[in-house]
N, CA and C of each residue as an Amber inpcrd file, in Angstrom:
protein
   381
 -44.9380000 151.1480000  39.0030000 -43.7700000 151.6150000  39.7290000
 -43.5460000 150.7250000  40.9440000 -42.3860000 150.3280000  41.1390000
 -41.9030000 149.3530000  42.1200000 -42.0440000 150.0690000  43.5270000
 -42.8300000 150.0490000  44.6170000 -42.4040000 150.3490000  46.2490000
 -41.1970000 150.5810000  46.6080000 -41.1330000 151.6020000  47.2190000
 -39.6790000 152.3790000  47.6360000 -39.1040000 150.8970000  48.5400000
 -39.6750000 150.5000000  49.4630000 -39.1340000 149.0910000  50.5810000
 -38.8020000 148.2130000  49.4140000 -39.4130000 147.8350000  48.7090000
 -39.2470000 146.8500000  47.7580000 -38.1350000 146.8960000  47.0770000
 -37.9900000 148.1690000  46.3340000 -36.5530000 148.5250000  45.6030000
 -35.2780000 148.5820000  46.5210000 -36.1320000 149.0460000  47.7840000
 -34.1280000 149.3050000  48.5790000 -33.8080000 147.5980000  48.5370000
 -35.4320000 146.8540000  49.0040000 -34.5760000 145.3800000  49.6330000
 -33.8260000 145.0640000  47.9490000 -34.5120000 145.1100000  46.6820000
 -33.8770000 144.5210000  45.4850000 -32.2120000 145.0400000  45.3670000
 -32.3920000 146.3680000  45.5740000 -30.7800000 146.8380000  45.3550000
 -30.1050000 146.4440000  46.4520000 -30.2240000 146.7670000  47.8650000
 -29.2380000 145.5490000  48.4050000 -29.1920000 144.3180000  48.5070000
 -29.9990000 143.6730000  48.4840000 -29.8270000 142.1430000  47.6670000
 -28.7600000 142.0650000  46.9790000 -28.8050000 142.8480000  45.7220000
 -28.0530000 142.7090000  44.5840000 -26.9850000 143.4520000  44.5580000
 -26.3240000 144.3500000  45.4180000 -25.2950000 144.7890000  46.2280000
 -24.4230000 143.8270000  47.0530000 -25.0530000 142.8150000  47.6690000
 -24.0180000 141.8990000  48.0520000 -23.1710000 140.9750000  47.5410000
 -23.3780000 140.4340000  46.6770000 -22.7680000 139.5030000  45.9830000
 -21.3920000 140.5300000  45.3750000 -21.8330000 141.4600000  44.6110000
 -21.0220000 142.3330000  44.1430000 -19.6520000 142.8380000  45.2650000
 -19.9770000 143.6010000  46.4630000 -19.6610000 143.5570000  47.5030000
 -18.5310000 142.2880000  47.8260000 -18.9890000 140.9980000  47.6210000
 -18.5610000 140.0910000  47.9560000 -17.3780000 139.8220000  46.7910000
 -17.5100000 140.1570000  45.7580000 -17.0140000 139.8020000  44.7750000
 -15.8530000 141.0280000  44.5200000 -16.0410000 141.8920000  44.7540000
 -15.0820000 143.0810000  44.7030000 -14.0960000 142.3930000  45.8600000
 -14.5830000 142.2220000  47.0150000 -13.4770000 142.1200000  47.9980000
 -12.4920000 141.1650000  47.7910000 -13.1950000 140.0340000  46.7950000
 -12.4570000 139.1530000  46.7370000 -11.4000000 139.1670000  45.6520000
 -11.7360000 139.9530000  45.0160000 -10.8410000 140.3560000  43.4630000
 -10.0310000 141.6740000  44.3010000 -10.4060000 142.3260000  45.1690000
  -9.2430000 143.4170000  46.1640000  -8.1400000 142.2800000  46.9380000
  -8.6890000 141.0590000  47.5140000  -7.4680000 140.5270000  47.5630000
  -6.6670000 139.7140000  46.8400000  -7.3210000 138.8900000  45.7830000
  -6.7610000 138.8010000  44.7530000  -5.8430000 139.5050000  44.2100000
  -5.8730000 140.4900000  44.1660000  -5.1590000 141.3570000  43.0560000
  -3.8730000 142.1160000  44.2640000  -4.2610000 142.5840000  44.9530000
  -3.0670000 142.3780000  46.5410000  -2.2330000 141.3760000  46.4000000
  -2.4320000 139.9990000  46.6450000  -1.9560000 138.9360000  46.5530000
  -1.1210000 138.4760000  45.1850000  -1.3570000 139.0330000  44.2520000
  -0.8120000 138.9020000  42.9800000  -0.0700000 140.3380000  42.8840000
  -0.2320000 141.4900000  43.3820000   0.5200000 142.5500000  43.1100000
   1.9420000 142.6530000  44.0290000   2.0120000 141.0080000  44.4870000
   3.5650000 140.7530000  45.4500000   4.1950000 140.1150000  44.7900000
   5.2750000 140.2370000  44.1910000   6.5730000 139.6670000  43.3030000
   7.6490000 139.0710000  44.3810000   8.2030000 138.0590000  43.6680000
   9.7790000 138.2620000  44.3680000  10.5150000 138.5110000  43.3700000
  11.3310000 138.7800000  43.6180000  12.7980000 139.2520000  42.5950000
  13.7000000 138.5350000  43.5570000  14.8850000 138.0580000  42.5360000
  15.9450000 137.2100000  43.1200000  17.4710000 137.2550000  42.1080000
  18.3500000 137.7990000  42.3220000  19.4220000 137.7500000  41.0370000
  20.3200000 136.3420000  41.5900000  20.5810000 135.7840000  40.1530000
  21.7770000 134.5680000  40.2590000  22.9470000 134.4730000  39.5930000
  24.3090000 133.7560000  40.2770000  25.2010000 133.6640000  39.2880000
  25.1950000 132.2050000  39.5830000  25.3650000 131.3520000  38.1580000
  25.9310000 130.1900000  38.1400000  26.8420000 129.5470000  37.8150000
  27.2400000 128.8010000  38.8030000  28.8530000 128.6650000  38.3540000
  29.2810000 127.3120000  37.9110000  30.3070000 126.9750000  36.9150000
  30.7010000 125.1420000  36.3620000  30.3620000 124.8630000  34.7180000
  30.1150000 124.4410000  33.9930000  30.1970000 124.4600000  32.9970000
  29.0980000 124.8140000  32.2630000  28.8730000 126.1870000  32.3840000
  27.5950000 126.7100000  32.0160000  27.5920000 127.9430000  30.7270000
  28.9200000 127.7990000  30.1480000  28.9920000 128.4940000  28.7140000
  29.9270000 128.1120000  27.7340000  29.3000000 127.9760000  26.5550000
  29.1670000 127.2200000  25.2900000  28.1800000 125.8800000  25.4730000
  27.8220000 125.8220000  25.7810000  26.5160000 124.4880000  26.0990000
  25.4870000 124.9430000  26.3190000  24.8460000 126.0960000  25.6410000
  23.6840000 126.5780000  25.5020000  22.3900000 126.9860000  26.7040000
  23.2700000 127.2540000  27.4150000  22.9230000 127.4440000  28.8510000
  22.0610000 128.5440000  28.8470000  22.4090000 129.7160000  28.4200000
  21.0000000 130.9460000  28.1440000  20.0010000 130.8320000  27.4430000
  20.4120000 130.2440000  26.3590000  19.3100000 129.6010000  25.5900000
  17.8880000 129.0640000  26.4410000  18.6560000 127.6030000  27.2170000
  17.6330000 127.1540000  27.6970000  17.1810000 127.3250000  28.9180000
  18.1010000 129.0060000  29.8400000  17.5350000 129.1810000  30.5270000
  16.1120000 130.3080000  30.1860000  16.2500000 130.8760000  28.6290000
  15.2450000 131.5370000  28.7600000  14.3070000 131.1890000  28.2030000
  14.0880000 129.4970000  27.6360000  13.0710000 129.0430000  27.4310000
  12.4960000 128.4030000  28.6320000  13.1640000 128.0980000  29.4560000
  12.3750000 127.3730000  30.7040000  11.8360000 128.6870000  31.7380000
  12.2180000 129.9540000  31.4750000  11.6860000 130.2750000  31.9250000
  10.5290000 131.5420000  31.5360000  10.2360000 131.3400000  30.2070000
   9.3700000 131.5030000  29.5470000   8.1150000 130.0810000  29.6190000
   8.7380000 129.4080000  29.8650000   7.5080000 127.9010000  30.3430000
   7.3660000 128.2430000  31.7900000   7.7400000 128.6090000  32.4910000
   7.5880000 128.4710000  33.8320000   7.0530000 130.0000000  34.0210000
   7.0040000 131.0870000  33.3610000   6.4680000 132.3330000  33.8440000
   6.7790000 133.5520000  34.1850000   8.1170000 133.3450000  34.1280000
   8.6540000 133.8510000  34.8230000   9.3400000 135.2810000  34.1600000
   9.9720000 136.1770000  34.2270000  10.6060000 137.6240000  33.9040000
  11.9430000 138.0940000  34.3270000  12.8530000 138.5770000  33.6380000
  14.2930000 138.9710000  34.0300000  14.9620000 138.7370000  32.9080000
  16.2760000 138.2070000  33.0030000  17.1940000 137.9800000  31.8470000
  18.5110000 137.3880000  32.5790000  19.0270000 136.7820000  31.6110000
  20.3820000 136.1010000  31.3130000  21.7580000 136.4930000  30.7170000
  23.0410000 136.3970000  31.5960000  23.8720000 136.3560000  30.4070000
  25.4190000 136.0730000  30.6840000  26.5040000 135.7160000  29.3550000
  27.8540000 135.5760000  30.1180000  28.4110000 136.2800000  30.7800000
  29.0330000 135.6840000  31.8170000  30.0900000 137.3000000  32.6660000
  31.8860000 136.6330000  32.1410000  32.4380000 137.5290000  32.1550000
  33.7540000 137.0820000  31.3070000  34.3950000 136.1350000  32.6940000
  33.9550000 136.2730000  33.5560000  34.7210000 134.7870000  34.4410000
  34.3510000 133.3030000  34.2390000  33.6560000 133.2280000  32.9700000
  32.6640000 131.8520000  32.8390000  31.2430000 131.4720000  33.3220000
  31.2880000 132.4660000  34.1110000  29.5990000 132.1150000  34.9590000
  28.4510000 132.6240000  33.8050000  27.6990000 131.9870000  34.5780000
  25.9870000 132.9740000  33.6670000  25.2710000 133.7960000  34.9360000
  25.2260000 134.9530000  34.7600000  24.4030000 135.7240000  36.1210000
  23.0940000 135.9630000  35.2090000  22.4410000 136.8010000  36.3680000
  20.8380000 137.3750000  35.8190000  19.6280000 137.4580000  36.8020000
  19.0230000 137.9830000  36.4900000  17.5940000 138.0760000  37.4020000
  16.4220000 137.1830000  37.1170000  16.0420000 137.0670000  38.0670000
  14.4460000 136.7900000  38.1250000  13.2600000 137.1840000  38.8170000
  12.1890000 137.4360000  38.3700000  10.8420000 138.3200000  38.7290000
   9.9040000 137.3070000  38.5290000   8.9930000 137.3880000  39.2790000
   7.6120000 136.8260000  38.9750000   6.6490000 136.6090000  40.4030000
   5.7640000 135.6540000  40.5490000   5.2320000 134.9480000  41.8670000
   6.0450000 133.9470000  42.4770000   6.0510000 134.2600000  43.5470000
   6.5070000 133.7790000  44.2740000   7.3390000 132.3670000  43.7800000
   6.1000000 131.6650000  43.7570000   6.3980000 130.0860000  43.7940000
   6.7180000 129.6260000  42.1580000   6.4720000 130.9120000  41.4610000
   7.7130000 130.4760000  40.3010000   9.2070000 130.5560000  40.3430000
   8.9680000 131.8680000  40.7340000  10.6920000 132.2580000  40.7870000
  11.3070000 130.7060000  41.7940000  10.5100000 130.3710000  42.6150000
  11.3540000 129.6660000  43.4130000  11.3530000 127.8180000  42.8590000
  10.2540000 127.6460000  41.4240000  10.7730000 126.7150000  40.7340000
  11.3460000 127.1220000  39.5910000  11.9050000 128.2260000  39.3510000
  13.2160000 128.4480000  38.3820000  14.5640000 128.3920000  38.8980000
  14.4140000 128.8320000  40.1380000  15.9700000 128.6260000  41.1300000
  16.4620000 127.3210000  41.3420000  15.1810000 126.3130000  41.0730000
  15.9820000 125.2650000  41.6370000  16.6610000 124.3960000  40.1970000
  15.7840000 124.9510000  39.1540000  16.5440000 124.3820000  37.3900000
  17.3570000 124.9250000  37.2350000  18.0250000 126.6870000  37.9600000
  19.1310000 126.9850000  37.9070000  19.9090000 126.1190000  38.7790000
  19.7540000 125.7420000  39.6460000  20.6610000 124.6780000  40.4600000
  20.4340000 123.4110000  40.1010000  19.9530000 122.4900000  39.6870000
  19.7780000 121.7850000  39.4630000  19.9030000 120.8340000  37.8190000
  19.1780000 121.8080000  37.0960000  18.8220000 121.2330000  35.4780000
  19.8320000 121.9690000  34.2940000  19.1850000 123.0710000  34.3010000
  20.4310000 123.6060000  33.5620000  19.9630000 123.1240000  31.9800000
  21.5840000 123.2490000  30.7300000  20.9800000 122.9670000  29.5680000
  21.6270000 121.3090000  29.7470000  21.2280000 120.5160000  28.5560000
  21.7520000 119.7030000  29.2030000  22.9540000 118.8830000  28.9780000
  23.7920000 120.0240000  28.1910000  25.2440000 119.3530000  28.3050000
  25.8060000 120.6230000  29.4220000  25.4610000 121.2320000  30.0760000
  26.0460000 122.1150000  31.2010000  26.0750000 120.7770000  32.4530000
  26.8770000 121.6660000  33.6480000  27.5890000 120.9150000  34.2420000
  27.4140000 122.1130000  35.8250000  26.7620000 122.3300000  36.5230000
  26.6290000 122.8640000  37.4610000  26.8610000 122.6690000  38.8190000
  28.1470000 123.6610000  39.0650000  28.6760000 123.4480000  40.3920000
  28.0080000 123.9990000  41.4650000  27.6760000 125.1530000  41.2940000
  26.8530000 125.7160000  42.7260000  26.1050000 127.0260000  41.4050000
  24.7550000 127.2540000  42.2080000  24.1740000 128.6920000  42.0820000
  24.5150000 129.4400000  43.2290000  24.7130000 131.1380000  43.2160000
  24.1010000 131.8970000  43.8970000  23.6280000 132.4710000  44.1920000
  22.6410000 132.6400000  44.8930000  21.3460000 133.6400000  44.8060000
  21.2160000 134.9260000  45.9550000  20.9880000 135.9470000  45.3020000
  21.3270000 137.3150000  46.1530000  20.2490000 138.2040000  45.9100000
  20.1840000 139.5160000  46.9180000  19.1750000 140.6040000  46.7040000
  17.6380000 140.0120000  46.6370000  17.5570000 138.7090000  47.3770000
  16.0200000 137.9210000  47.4190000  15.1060000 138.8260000  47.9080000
  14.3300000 139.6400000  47.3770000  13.3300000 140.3660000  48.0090000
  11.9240000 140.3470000  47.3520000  11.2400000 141.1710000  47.9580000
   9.2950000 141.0160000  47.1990000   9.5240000 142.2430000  47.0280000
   8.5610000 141.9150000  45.9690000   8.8570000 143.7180000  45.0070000
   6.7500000 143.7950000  44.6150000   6.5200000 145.2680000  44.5720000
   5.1660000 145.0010000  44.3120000   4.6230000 145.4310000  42.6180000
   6.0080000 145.4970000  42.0600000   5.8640000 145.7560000  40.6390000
   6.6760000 145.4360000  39.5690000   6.4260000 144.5730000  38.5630000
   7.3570000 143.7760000  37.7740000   8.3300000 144.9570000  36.7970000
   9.6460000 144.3950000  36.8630000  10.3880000 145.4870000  36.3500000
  10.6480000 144.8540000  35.0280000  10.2880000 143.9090000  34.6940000
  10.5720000 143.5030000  32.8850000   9.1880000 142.9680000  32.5240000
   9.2140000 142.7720000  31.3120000   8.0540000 142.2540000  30.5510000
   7.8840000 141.0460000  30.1790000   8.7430000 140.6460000  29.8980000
   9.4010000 139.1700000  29.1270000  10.8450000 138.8240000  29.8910000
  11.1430000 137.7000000  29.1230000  12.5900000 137.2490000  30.0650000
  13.2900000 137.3910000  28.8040000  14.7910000 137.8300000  28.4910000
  15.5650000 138.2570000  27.7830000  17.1140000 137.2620000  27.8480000
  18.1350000 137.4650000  26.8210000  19.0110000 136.8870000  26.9200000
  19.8610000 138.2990000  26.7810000  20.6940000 138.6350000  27.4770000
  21.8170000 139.8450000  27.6030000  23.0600000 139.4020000  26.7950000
  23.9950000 140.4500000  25.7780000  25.3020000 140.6270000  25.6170000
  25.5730000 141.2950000  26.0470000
């Protein structure tokens, strides 16, 4: 039988690391349980040129969550969800890249906030 001193020092010994390791997976998981959400409309030649298409493959490569779709004034609106620093390299292929016979005059981006819980699963294309 192991000494009562002996066993406390073994179990806290072996309590710290754990300890250490919980805290760090408590902020981990804090740190990952902060979203942003951001909705966009884009405006210029961004329908019939396959523009939802390849916005919801890029942002299925990039990580990201929400959806796409036409609005009868020509634009493409929609949301986006994810970490941080995705959503904010999908905003800039909405401004920027696009599909690539589209033709993009301006994005706009509205309702930019951190959210602490993802409201879609996947990224979607809307009718």
């Amino acid at each position: 039988m192991c000494p009562l001193p002996l066993l406390a020092a073994a179990v806290a010994a072996s309590r710290t690391p754990l300890r250490l390791l919980c805290r760090g997976l408590a902020a981990a998981m804090s740190a990952a349980g902060r979203f942003k959400s951001v909705d966009y409309e884009v405006f210029g030649r961004v329908q019939g040129v396959c523009f939802r298409m390849y916005t919801e493959g890029e942002a299925k490569k990039i990580g990201v969550v929400g959806w796409v779709k036409n609005t009868s004034k020509g634009t493409v609106t929609g949301q986006l969800q994810g970490p941080e620093e995705k959503v904010n390299s999908m905003m800039s292929w909405l401004s920027k890249v696009g599909s690539p016979s589209s033709r993009i005059d301006r994005t706009n981006f509205s309702n930019e906030k951190t959210i602490s819980k993802l409201e879609y699963s996947n990224f979607s294309i809307r009718y």
